[in-house]
N, C-alpha and C positions, 0 to 999 in steps of 0.2 A: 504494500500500500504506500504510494506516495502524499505526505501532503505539502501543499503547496503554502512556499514561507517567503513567497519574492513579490513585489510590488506592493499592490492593497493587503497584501498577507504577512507581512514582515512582522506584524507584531503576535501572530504564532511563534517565533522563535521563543522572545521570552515568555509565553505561555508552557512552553513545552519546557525550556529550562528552570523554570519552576514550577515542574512536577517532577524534574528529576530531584532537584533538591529537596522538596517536601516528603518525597516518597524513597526516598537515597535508593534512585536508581542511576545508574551508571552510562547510559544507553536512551536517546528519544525512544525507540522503540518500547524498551521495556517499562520506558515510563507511562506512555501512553497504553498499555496492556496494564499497567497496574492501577493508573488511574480510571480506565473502563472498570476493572473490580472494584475498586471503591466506590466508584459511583452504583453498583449492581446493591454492594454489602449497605450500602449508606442507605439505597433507597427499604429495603425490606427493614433496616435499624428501624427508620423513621416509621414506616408502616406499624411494627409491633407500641414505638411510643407513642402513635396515636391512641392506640386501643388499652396504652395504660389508665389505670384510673388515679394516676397524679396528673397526668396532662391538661393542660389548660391553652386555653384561645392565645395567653402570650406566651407561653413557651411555642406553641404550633409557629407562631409569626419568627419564633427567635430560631428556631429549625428550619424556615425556609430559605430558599439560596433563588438568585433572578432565574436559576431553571429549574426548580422545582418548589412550586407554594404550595404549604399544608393548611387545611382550616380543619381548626376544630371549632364544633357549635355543642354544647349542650341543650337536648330537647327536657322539655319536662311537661305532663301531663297531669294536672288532678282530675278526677273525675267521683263521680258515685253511681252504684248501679242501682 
């Protein structure tokens, strides 16, 4: 796979060389393979902390990233039958 890092793409370079340093890979390739799993492991994390029952509306906000927004809502019902 090639990606493109020349003209309007230049600023993928330092995209990709900080995910080598964040993720101490050695290699663009193996950074961006390690950074697709983390984004895989992050998103099911984030999945189970929604369904925690600490979670809240501003934690959901403080978990989200510009590419991926969590909302939590709490519903609540009274009724009588």
């Amino acid at each position: 796979m090639r990606i493109r890092t020349d003209g309007d793409y230049v600023h993928r370079i330092d995209t990709i060389q900080a995910a080598m340093t964040a993720l101490d890979e050695n290699t663009k390739t193996a950074a961006v393979l390690a950074a697709c799993e983390h984004a895989r492991q992050d998103r099911r994390a984030k999945e189970q902390a929604l369904a925690h029952p600490d979670m809240t509306p501003e934690l959901a906000e403080i978990l989200s990233t510009s590419t991926m927004q969590l909302c939590y809502e709490v519903t609540t019902h009274v009724g009588t039958d």
